[in-house]
MIVEX-398769 format. One record per residue (C-alpha): x, y, z. Coordinates in steps of 0.02 Angstrom, whole numbers, plus 50000, padded with zeros to 5 digits. Last residue first. Layout:
REM residues N
XYZ;...
***
This chain:
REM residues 401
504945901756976;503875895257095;503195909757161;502415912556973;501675895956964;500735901857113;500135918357031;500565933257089;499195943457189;499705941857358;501625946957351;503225939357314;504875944557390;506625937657341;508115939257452;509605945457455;509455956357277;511205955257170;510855971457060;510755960756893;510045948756962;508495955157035;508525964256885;508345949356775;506905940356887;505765954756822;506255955056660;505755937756657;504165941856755;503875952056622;504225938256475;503015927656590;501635939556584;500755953756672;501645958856839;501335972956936;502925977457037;502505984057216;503505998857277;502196008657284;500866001657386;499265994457316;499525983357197;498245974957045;499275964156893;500175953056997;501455956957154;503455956357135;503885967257288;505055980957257;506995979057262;507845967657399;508825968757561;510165963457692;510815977457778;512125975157891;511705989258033;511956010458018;513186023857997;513426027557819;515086031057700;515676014157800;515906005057627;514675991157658;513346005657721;513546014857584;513185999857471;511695993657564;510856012857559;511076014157362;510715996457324;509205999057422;508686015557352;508936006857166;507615995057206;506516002857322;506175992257461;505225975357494;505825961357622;506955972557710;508075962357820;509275971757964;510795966358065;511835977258208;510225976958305;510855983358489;509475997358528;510926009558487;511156000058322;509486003758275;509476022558316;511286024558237;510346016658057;508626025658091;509366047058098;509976043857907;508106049357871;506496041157939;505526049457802;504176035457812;503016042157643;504606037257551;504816017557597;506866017757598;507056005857748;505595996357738;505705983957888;505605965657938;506915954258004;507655966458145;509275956958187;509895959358371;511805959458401;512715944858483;513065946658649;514195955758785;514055961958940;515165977758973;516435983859119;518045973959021;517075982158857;518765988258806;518915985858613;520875985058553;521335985758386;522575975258352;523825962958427;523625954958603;524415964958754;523435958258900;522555939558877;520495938558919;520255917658903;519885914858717;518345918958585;518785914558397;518755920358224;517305933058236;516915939858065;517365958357992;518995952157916;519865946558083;518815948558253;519635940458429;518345941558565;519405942758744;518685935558880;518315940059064;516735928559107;515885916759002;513885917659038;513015899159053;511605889958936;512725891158788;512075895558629;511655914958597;513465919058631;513425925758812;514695937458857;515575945059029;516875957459051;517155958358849;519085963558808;518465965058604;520205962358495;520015968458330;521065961858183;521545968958012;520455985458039;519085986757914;518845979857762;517595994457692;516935985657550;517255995257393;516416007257294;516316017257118;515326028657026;516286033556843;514966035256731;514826027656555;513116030356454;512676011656369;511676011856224;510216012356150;510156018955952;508266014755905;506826013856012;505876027555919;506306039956094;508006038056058;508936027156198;510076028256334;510496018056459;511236019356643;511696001356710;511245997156861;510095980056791;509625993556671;509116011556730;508566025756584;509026041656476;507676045756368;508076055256196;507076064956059;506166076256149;507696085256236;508936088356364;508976067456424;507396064156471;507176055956612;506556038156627;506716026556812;506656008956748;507065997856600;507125978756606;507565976156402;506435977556252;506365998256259;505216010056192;503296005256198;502056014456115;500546022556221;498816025956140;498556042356052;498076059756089;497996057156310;497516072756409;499296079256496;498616098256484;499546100256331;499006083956235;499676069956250;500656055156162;500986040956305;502976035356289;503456017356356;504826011256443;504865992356519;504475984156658;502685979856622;502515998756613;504116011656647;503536030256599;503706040856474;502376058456433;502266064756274;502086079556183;502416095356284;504046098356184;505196094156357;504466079156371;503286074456546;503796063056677;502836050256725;503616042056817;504626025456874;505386032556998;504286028057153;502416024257092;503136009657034;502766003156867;501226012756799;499686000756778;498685991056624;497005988556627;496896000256446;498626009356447;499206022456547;497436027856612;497036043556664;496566051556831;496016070056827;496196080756957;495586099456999;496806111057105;496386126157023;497626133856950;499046123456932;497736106256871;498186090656935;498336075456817;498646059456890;499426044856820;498736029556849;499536013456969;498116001456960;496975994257125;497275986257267;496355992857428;494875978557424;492865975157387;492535996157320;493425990857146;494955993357061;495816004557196;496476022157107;498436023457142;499446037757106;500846042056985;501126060456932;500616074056835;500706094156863;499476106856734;499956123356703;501746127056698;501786127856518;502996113656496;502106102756593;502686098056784;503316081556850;502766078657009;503676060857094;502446046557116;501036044057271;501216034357422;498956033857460;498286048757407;498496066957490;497626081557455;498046091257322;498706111657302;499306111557469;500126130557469;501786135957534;502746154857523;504566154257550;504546170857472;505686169857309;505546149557282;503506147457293;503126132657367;501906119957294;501256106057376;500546088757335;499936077457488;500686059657507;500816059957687;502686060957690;502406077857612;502656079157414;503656092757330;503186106757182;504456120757152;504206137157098;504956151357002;505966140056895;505066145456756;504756126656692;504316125156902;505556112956993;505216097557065;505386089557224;505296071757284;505116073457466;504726085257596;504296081557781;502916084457916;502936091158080;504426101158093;504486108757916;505726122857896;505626124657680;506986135057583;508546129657647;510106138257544;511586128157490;513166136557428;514256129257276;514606144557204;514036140557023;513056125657056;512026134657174;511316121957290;509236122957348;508586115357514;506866105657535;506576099757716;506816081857794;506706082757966;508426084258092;509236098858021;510476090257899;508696078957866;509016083957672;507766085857515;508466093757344;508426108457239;509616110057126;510486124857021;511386131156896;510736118656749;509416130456658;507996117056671;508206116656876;508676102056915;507706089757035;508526078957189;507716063357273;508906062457407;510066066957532;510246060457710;
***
């Protein structure tokens, strides 16, 4: 598995987190060559979301425990620069290289765990943090994707609030000048900024958008990433030496299990010679897969890698139901999986929990008002969620719709 990759300003080359050795570590690709190079060798722990230094001398990455580290490209070097909170946001540094921000939840009171999603400023030098506010009782997004992430002029910071994009004016060391000024009217997640101060590149329903940071000129930014459903072979015959199909109160013995378009079409006495692909389980019991109902497939602080799908369906679950993922990570991981690029079960999933205005983990969606939850209903929609989950701080009324 691949994922969560960071440029380095000058374009030539990426750093990125991969399980190719069997834990997720942070590797770097030269764009010019090609070549990969692994930087971090982390048994115990893993790397995610890294991000490189303005200088590109270092890069700053997350454990799965939520703790903020900095490694230092030349010698391989590491230091924890923050302890860990609770499934914090991707680093983004400041221009200078002197202060790193990202999202991380501060409980509202001492009574419960939820809280608001702030952005947290940790100093390079010292270590010192400083939580700030994105808006008066307001909270980040996700603590995923959803930022901050700092301009390339030092000026602002954009993020995704109340499920749209906003820009915070600040000063150098992230302080807030200003209060924050929303930029989009439509379901926006994930920003970037696209080269420069002026433009934020952005996720729509899976559409990429861009817009200028006044609001004005969005538009559409054509890419050319396709799929298809892998069909499969035309008809697969399973010789099964005895099978039991969840029903019937007796085993059948010595049949043959006739698949055609990825469903079972029928189950008949065993027959030599029948057409297509032959599955010889003549020495096997047989029985409908097991379907683990509740998992998080793409929660970051788990770093299960592409290791879980072949480790499910080696305990016999051939289905799987995440009630709360990632949005775009799920769409990601269910679409590989459909096509046959990834080994692992049917995966039946949604985006982040819809929650009200105080979460906890984060990949919950806090939720304001009705034209939010609008927004909110929209990108279910738009990238054709399974299933819908609600959490314990949305409103009844809210459920309902």
């Amino acid at each position: 598995m691949e994922g969560r990759p960071g440029l380095l300003p000058d374009g030539r080359r990426l750093a990125f987190v991969t399980d190719r050795t069997g834990t997720l570590n942070v590797w770097v690709r030269d764009l010019d060559t090609g070549t990969d190079r692994q930087l971090t060798r982390l048994t115990d722990s893993a790397a995610l979301s890294v991000r490189w230094s303005p200088d590109g001398g270092e890069i700053a990455y997350l454990d799965q425990d939520g703790a903020l580290w900095i490694l230092d490209v030349a010698t391989g070097d590491l230091q924890k620069l923050f302890n860990a909170t609770f499934e914090p946001g991707r680093p983004t540094w400041s221009p200078d290289g002197r202060t790193i921000a990202l999202a991380a939840v501060v409980p509202y009171s001492r009574r419960y765990r939820e809280g608001l999603s702030k952005i947290l400023l940790v100093d390079r030098a010292t270590g010192a943090g400083t939580y700030v506010d994105p808006a008066p009782h307001r909270s980040l997004q996700t603590r995923g994707d959803d930022g901050p992430v700092w301009s390339p002029d030092g000026t602002m910071l954009a993020f995704a609030m109340e499920s749209l994009i906003w820009v915070l004016p600040v000063d150098g060391a992230g302080r807030p000048t200003g209060r924050a000024r929303q930029v989009t009217r439509e379901v926006s997640d994930a920003p970037v900024w696209a080269g420069d101060s002026e433009t934020l590149l952005y996720l729509n329903g899976g559409r990429l958008r861009r817009v200028r940071v006044d609001g004005t000129s969005t538009r559409t930014v054509p890419h050319r990433l396709t799929w298809r459903n892998d069909p499969g072979p035309e008809q697969v015959v399973v010789h099964a030496g005895r099978m039991w199909d969840g029903v019937s109160a007796t085993v059948a013995r010595d049949v043959d299990i006739i698949v055609r378009g990825q469903r079972i079409t029928a189950v008949e006495p065993h027959r030599d010679g029948r057409p297509g692909t032959l599955v010889d389980a003549s020495d096997r019991f047989v029985m409908p897969g097991l379907i683990d109902i509740h998992h998080h497939r793409e929660m970051q602080g788990y770093a299960y890698g592409s290791r879980q799908g072949p480790l499910w369906l080696a305990l016999g679950i051939t289905t799987t139901r995440s009630p709360g993922s990632p949005a775009y990570h799920m769409v990601e991981e269910r679409e590989s999986v459909q096509s046959g690029a990834r080994l692992a079960p049917r995966y039946l999933g949604t985006g982040e929990a819809v929650d009200g205005p105080r979460i906890y983990y984060n990949f919950m969606r806090p939720t304001f008002t009705h034209d939010q939850l609008r927004l909110e209903l929209e990108r279910a929609a738009g990238l054709d969620y399974d299933l819908m989950k609600c959490y314990v701080r949305l409103p009844v009324a809210w459920h309902r719709r």
